[in-house]
mmCIF file as gemmi writes it, N, C-alpha and C atoms, coordinates in Angstrom:
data_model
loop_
_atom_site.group_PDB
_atom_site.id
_atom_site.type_symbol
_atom_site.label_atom_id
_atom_site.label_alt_id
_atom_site.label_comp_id
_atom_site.label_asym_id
_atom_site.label_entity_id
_atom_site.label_seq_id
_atom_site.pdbx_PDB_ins_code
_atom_site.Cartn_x
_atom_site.Cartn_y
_atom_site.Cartn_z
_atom_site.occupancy
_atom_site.B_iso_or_equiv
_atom_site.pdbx_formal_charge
_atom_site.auth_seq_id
_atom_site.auth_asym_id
_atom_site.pdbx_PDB_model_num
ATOM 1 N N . UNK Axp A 1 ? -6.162 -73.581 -6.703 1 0 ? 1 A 1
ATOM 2 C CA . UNK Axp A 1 ? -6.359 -72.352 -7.44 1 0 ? 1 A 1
ATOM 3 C C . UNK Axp A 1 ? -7.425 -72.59 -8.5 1 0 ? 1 A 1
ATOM 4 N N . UNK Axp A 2 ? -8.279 -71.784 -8.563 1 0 ? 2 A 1
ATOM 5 C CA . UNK Axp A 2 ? -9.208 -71.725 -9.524 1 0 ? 2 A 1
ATOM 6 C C . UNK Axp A 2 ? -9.013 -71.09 -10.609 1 0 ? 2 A 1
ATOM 7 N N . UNK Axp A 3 ? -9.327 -71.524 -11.725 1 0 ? 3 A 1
ATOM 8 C CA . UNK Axp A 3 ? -9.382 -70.919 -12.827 1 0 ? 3 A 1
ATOM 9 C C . UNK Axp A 3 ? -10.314 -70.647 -13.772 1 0 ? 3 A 1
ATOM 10 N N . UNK Axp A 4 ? -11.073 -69.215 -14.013 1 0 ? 4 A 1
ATOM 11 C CA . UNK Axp A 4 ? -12.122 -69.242 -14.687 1 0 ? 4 A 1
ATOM 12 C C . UNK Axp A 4 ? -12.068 -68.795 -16.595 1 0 ? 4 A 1
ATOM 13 N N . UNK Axp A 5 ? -12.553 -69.161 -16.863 1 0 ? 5 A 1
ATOM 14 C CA . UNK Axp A 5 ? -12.52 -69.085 -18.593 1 0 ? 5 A 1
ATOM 15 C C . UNK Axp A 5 ? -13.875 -68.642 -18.997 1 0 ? 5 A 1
ATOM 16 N N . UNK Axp A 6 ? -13.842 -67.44 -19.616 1 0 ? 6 A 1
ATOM 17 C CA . UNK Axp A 6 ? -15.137 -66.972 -20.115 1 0 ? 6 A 1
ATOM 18 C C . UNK Axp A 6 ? -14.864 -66.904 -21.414 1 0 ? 6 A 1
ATOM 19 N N . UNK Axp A 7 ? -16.167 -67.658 -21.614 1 0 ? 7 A 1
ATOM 20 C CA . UNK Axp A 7 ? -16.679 -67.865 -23.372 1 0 ? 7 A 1
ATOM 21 C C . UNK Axp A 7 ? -17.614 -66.64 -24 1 0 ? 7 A 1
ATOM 22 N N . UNK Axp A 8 ? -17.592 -66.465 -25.015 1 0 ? 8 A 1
ATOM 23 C CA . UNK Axp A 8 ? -18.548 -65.85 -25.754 1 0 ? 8 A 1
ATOM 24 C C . UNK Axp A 8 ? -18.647 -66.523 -27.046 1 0 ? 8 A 1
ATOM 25 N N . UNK Axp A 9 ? -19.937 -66.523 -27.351 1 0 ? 9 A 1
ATOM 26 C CA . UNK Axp A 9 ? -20.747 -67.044 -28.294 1 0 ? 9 A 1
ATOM 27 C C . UNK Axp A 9 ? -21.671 -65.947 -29.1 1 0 ? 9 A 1
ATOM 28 N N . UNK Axp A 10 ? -21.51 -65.623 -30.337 1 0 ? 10 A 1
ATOM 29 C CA . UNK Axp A 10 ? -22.757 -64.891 -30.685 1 0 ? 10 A 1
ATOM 30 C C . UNK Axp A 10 ? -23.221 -65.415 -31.812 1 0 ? 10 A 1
ATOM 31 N N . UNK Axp A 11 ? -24.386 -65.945 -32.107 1 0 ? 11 A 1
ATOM 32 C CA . UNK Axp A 11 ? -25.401 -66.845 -32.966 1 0 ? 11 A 1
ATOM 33 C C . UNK Axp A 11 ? -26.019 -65.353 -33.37 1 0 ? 11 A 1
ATOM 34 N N . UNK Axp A 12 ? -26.166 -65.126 -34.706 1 0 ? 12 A 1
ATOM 35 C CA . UNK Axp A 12 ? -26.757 -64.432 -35.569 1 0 ? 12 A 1
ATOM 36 C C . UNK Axp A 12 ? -27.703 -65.503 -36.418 1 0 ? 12 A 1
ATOM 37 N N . UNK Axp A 13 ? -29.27 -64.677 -35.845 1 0 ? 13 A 1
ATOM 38 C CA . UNK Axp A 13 ? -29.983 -65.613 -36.813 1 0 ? 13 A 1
ATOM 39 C C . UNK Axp A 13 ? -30.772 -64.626 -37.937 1 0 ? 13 A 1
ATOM 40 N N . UNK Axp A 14 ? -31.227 -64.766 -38.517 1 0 ? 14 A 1
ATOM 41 C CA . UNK Axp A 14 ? -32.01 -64.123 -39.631 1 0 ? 14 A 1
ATOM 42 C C . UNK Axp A 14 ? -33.152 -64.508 -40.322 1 0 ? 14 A 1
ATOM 43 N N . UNK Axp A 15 ? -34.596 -64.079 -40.597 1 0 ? 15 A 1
ATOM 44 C CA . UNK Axp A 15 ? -35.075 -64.755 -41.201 1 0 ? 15 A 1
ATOM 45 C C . UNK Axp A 15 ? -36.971 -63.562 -41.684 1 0 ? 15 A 1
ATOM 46 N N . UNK Axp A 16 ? -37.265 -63.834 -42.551 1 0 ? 16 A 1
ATOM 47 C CA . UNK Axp A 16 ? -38.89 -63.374 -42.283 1 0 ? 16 A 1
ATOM 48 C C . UNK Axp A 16 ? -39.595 -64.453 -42.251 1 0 ? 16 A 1
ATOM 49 N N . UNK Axp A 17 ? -41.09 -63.319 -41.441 1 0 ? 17 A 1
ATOM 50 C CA . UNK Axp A 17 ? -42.076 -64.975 -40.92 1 0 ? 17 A 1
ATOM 51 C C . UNK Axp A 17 ? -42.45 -64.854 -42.349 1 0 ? 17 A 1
ATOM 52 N N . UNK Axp A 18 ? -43.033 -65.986 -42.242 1 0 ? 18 A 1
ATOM 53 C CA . UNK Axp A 18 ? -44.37 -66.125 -43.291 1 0 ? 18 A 1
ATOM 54 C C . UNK Axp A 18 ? -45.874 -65.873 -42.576 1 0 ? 18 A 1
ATOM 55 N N . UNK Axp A 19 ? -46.294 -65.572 -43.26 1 0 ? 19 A 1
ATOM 56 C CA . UNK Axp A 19 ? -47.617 -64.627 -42.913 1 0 ? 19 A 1
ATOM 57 C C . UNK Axp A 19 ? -48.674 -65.256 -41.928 1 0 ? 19 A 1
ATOM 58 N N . UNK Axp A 20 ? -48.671 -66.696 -42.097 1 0 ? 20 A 1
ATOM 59 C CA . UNK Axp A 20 ? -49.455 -67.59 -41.209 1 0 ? 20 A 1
ATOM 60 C C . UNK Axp A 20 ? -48.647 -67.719 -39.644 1 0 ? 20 A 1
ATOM 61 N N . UNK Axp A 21 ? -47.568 -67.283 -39.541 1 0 ? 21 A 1
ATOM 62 C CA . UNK Axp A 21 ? -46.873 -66.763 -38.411 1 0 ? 21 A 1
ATOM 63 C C . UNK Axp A 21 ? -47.928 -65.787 -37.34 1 0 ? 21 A 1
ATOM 64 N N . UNK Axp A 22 ? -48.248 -64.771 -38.1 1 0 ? 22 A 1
ATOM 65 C CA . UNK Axp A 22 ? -48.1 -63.959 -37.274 1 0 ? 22 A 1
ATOM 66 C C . UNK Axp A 22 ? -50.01 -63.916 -36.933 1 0 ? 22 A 1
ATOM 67 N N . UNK Axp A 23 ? -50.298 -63.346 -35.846 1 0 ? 23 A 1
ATOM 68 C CA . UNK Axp A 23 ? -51.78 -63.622 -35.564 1 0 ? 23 A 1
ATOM 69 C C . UNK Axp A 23 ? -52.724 -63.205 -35.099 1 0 ? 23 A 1
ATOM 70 N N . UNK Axp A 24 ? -54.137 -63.142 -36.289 1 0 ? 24 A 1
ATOM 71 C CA . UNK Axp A 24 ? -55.066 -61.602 -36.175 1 0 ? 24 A 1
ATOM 72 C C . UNK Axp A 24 ? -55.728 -61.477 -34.703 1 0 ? 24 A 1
ATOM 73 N N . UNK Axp A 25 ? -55.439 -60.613 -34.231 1 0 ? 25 A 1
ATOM 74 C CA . UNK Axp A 25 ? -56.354 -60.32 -33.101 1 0 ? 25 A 1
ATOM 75 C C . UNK Axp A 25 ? -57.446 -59.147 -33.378 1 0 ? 25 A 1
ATOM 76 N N . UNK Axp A 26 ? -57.456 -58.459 -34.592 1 0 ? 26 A 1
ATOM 77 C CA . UNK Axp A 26 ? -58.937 -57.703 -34.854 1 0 ? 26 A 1
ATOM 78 C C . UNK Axp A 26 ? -58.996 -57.508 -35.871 1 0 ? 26 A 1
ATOM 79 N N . UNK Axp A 27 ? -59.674 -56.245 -36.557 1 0 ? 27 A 1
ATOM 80 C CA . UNK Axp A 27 ? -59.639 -55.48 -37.605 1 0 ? 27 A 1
ATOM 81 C C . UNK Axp A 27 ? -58.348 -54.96 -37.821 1 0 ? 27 A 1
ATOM 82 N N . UNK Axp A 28 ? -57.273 -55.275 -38.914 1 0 ? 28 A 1
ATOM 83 C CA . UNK Axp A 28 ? -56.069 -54.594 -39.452 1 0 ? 28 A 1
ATOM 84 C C . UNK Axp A 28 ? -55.429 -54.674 -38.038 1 0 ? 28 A 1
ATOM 85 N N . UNK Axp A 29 ? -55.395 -55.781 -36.861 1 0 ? 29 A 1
ATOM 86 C CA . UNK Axp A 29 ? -54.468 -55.775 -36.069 1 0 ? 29 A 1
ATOM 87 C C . UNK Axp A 29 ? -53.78 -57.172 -35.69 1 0 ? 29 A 1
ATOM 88 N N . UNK Axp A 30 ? -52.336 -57.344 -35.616 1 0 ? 30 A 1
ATOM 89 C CA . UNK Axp A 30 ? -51.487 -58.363 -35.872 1 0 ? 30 A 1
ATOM 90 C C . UNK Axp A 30 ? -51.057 -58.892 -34.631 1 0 ? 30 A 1
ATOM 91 N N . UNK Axp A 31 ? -50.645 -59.744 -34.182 1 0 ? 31 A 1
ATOM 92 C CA . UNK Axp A 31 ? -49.419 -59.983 -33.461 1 0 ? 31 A 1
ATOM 93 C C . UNK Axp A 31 ? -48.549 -61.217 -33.546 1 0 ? 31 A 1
ATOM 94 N N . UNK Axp A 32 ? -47.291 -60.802 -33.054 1 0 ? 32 A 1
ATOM 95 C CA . UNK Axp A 32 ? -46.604 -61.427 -33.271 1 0 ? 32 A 1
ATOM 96 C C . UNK Axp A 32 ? -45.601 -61.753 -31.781 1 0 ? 32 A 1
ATOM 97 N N . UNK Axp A 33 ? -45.495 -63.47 -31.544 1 0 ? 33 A 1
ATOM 98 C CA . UNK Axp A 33 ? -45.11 -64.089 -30.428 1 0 ? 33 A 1
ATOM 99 C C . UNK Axp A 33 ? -43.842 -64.815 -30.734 1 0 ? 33 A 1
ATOM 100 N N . UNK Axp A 34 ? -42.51 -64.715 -29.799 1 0 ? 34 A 1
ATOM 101 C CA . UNK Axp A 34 ? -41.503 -65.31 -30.081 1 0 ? 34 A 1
ATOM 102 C C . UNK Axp A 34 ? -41.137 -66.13 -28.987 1 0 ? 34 A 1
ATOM 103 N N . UNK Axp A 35 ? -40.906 -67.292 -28.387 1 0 ? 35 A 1
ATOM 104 C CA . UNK Axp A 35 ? -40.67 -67.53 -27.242 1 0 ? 35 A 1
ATOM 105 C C . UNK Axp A 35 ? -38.946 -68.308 -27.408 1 0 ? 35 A 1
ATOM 106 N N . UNK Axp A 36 ? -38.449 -67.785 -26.12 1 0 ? 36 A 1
ATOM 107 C CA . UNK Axp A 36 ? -37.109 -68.194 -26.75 1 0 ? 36 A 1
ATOM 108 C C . UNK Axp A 36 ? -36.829 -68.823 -25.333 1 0 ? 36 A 1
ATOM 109 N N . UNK Axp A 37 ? -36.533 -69.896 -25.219 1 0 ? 37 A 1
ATOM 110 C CA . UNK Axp A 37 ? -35.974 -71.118 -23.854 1 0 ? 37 A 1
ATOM 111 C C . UNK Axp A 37 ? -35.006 -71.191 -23.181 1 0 ? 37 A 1
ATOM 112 N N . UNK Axp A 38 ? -35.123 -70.997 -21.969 1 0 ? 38 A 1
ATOM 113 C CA . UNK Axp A 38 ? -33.679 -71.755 -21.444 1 0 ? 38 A 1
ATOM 114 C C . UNK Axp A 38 ? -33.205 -72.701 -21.256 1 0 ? 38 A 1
ATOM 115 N N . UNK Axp A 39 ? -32.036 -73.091 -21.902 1 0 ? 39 A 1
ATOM 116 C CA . UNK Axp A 39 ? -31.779 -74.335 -22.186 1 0 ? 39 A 1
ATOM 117 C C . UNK Axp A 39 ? -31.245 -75.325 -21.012 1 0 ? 39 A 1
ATOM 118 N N . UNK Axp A 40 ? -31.151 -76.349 -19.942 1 0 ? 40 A 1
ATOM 119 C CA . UNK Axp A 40 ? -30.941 -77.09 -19.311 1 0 ? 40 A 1
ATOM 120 C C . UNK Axp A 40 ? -30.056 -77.2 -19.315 1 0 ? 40 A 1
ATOM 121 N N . UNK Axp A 41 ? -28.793 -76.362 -17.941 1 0 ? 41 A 1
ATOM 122 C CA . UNK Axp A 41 ? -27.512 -77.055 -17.669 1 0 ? 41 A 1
ATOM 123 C C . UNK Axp A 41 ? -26.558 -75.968 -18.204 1 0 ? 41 A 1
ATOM 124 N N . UNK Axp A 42 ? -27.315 -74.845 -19.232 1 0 ? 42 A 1
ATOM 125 C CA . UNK Axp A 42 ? -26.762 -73.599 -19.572 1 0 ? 42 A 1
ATOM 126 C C . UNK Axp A 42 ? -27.072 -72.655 -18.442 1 0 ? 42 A 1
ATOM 127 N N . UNK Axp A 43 ? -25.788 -71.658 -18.251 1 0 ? 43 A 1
ATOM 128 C CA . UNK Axp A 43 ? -25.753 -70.774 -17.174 1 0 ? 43 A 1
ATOM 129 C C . UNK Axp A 43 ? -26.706 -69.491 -17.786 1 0 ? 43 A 1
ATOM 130 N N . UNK Axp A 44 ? -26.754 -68.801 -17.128 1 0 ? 44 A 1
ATOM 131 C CA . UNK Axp A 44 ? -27.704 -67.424 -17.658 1 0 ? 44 A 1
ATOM 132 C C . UNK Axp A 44 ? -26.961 -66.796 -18.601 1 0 ? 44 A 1
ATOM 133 N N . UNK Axp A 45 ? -27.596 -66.245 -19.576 1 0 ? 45 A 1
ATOM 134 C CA . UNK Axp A 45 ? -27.143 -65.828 -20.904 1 0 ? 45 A 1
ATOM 135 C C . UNK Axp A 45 ? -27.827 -65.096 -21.106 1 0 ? 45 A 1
ATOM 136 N N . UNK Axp A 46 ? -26.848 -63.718 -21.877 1 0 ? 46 A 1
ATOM 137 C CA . UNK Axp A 46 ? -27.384 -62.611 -22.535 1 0 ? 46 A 1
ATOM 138 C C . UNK Axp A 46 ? -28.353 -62.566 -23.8 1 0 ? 46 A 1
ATOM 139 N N . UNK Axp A 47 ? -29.659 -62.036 -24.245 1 0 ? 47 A 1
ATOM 140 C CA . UNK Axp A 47 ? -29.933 -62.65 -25.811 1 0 ? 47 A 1
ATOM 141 C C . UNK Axp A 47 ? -30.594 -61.05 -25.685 1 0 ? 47 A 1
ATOM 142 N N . UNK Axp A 48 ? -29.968 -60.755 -27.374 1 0 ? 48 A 1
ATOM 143 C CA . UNK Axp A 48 ? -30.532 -59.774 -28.086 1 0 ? 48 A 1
ATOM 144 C C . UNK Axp A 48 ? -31.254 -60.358 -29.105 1 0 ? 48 A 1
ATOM 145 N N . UNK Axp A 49 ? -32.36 -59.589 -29.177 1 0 ? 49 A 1
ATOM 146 C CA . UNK Axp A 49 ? -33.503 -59.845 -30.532 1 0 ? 49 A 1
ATOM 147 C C . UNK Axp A 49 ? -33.363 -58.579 -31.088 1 0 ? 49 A 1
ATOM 148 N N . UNK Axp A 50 ? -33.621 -58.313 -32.519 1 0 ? 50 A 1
ATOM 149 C CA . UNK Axp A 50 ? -34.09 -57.534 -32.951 1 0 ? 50 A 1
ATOM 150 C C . UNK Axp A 50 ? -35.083 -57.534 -33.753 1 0 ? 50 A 1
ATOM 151 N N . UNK Axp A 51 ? -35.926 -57.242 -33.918 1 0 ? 51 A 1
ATOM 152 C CA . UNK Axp A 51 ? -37.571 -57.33 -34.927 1 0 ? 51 A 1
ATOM 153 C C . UNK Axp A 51 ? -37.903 -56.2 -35.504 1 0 ? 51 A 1
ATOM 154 N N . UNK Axp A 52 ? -38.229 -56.446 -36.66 1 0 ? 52 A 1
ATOM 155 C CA . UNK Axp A 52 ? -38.205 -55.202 -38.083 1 0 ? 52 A 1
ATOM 156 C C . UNK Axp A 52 ? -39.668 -55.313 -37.859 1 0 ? 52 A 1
ATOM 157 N N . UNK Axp A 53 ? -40.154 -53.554 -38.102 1 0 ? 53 A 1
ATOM 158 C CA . UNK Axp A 53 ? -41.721 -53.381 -38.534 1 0 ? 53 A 1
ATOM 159 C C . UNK Axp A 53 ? -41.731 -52.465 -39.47 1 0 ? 53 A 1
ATOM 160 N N . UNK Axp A 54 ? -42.455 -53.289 -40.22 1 0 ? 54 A 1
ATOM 161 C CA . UNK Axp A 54 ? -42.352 -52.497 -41.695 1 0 ? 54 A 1
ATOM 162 C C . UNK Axp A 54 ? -43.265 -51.342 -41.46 1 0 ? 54 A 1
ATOM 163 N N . UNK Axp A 55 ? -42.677 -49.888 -42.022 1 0 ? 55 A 1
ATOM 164 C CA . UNK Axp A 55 ? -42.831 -48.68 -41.889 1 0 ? 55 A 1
ATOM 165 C C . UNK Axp A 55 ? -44.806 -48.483 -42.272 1 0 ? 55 A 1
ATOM 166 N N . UNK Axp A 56 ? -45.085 -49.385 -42.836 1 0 ? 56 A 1
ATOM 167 C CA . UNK Axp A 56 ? -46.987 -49.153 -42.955 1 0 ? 56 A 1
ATOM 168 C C . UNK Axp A 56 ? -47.852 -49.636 -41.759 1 0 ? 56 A 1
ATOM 169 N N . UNK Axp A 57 ? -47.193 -50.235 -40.535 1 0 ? 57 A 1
ATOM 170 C CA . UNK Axp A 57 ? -47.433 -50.471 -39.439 1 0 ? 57 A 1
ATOM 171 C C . UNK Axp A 57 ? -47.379 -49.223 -38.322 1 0 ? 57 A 1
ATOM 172 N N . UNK Axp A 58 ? -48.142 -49.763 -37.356 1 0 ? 58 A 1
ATOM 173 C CA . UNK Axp A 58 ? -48.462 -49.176 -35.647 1 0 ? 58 A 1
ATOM 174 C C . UNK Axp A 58 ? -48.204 -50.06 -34.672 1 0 ? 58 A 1
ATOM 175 N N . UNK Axp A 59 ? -47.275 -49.571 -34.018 1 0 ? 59 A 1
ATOM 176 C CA . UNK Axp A 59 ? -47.093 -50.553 -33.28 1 0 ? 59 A 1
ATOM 177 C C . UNK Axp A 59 ? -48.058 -50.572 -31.519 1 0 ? 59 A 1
ATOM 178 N N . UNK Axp A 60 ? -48.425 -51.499 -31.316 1 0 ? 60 A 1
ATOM 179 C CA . UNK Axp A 60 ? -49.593 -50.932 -30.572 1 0 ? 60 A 1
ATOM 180 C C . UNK Axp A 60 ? -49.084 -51.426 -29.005 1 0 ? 60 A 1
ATOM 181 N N . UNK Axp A 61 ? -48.749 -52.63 -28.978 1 0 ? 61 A 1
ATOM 182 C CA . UNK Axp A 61 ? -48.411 -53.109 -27.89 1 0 ? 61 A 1
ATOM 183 C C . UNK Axp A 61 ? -47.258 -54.27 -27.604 1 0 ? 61 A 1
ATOM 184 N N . UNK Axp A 62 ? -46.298 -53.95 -26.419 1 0 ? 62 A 1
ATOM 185 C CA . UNK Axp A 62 ? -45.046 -54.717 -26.751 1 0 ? 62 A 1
ATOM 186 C C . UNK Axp A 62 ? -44.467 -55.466 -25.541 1 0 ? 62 A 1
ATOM 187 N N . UNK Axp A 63 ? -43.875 -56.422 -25.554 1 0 ? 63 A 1
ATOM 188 C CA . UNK Axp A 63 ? -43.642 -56.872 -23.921 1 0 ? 63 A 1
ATOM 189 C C . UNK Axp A 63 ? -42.238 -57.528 -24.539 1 0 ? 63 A 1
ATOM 190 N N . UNK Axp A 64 ? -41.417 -57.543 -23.861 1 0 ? 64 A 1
ATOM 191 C CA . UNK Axp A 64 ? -41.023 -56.841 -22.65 1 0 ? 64 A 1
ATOM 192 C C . UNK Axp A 64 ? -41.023 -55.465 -23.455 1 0 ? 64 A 1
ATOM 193 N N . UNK Axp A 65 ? -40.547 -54.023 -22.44 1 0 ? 65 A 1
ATOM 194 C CA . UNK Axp A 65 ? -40.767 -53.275 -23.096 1 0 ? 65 A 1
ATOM 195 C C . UNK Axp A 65 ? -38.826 -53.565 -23.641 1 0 ? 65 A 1
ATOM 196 N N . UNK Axp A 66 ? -39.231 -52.749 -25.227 1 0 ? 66 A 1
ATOM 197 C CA . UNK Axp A 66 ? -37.572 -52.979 -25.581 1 0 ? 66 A 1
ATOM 198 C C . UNK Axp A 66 ? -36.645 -52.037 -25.283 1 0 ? 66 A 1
ATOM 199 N N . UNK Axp A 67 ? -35.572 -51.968 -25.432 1 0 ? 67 A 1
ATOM 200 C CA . UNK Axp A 67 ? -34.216 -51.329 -25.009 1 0 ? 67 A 1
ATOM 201 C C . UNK Axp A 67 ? -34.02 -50.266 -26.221 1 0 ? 67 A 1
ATOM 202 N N . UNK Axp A 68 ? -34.41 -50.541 -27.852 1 0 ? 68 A 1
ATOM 203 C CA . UNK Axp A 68 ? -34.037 -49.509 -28.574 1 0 ? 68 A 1
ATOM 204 C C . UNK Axp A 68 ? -35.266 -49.743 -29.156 1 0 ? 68 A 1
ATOM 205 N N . UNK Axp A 69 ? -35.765 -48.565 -29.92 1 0 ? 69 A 1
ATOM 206 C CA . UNK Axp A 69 ? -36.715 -48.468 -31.362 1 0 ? 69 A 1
ATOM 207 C C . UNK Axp A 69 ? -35.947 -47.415 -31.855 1 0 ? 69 A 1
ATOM 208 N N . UNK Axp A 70 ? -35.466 -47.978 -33.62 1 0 ? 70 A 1
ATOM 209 C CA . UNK Axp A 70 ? -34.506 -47.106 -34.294 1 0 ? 70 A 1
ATOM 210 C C . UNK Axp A 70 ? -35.155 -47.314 -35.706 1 0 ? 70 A 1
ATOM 211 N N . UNK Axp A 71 ? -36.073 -46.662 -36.758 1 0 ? 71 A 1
ATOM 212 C CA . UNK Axp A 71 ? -36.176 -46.57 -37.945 1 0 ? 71 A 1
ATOM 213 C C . UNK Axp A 71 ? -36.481 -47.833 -38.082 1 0 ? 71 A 1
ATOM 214 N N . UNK Axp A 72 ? -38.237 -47.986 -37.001 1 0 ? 72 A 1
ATOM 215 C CA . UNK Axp A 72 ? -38.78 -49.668 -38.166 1 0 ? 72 A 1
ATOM 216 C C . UNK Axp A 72 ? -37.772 -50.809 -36.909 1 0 ? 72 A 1
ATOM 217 N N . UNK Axp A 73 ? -36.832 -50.556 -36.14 1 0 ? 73 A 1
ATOM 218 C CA . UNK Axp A 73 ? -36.156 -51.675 -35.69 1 0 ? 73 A 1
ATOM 219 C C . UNK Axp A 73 ? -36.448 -51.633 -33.816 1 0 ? 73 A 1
ATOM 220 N N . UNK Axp A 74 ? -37.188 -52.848 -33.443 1 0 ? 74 A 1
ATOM 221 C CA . UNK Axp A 74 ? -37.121 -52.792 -31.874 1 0 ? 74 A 1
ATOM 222 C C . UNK Axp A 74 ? -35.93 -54.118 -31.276 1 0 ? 74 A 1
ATOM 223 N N . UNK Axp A 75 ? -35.672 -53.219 -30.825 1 0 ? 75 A 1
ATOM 224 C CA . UNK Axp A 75 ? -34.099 -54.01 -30.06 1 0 ? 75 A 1
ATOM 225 C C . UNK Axp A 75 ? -34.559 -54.397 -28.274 1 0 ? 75 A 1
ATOM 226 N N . UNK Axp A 76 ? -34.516 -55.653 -28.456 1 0 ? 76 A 1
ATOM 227 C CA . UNK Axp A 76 ? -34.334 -56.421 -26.84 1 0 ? 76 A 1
ATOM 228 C C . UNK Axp A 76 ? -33.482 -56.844 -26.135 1 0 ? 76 A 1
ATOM 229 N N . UNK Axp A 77 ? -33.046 -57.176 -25.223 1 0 ? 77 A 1
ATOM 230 C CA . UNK Axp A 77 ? -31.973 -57.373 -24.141 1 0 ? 77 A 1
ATOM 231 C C . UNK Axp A 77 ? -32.191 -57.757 -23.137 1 0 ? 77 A 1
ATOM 232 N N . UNK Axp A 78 ? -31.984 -59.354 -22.919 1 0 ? 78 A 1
ATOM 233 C CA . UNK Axp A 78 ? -32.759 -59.844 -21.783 1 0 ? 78 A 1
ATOM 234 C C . UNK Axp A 78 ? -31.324 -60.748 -21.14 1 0 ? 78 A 1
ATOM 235 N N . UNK Axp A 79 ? -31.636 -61.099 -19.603 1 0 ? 79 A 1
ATOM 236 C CA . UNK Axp A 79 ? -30.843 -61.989 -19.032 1 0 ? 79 A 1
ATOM 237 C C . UNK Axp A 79 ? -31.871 -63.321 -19.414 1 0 ? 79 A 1
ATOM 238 N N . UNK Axp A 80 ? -31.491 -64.745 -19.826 1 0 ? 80 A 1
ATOM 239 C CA . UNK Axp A 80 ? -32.303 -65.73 -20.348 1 0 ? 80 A 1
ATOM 240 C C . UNK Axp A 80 ? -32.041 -66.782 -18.955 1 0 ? 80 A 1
ATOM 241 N N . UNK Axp A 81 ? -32.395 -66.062 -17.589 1 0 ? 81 A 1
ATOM 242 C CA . UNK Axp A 81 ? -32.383 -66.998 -16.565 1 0 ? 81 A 1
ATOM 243 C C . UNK Axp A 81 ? -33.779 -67.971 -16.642 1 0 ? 81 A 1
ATOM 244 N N . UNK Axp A 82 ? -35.133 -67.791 -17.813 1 0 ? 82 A 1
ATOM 245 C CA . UNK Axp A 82 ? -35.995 -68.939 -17.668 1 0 ? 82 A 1
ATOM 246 C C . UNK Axp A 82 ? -36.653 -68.142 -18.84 1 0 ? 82 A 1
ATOM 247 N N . UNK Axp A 83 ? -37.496 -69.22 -19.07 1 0 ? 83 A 1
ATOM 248 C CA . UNK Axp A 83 ? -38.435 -68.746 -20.611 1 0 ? 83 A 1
ATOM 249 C C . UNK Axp A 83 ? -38.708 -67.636 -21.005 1 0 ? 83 A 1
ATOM 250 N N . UNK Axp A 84 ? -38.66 -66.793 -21.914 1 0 ? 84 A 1
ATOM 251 C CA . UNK Axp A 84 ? -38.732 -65.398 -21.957 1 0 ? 84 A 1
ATOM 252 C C . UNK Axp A 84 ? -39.377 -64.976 -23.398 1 0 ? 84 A 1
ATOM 253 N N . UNK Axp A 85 ? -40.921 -64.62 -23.191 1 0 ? 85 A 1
ATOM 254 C CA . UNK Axp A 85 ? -41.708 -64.872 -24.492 1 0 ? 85 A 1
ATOM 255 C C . UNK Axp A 85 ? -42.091 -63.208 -24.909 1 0 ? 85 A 1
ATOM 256 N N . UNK Axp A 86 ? -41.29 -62.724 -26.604 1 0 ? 86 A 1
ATOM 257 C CA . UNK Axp A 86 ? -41.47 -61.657 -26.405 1 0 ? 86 A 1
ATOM 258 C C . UNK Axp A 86 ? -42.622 -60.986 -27.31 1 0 ? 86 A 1
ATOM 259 N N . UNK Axp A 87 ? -43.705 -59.991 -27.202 1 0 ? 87 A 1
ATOM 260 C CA . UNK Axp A 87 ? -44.69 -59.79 -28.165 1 0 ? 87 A 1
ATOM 261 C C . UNK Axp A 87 ? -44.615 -58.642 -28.748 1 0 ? 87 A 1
ATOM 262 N N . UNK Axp A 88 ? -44.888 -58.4 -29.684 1 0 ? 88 A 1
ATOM 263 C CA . UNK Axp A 88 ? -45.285 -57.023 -31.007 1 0 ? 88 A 1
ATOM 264 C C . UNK Axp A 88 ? -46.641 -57.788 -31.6 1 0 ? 88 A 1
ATOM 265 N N . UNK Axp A 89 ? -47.258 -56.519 -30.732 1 0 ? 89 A 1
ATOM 266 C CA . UNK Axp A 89 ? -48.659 -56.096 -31.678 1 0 ? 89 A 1
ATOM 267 C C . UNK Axp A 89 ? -48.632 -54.877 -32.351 1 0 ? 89 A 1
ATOM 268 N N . UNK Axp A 90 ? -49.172 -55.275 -33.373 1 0 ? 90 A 1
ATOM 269 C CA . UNK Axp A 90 ? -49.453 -53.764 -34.776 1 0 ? 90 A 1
ATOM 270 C C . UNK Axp A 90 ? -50.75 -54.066 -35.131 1 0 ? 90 A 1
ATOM 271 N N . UNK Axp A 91 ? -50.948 -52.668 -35.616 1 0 ? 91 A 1
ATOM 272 C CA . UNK Axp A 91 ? -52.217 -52.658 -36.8 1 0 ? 91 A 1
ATOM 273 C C . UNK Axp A 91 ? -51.345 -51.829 -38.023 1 0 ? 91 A 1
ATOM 274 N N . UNK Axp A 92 ? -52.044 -52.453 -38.994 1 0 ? 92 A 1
ATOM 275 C CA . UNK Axp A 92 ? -51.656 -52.044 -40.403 1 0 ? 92 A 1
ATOM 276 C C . UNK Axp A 92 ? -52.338 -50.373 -40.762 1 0 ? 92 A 1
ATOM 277 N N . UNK Axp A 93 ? -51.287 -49.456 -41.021 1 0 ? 93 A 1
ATOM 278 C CA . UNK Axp A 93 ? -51.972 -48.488 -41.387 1 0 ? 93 A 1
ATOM 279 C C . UNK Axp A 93 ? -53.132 -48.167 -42.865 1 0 ? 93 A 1
């Protein structure tokens, strides 16, 4: 007889970049790259991001596309079966 046991884990992280983070691609335009790994020997896993854009921003271009934009907040939702690198480009209004 088999017996299966499901775990949940939820890691809340938090943090702002610092400015040398994030990286000019023109005139008043930004981006910003997150790459998040799959870890070796871990089964596929759910990961939510969420990323704040401060309200004097445009957001110009985004990958994957995200699951929510709510007041300044883009929400992601990915299965983490292999590397999964996510981007926000803005220009500053």
């Amino acid at each position: 007889m088999r017996r299966w046991v499901h775990r949940l884990a939820v890691v809340v992280v938090g943090y702002q970049l610092p400015n040398d983070v994030v990286r000019v691609t023109g005139p008043d335009t930004y981006e910003y790259r997150l790459l998040v790994q799959k870890q070796p020997g871990i089964d596929t896993d759910v990961v939510s991001v969420s990323v704040r854009i401060s309200l004097e921003t445009e957001v110009t271009n985004v990958s994957p596309v995200p699951i929510s934009v709510t007041n300044g907040w883009l929400g992601f939702e990915f299965l983490l079966n292999q590397d999964t690198e996510l981007m926000v480009s803005f220009r500053v209004r």
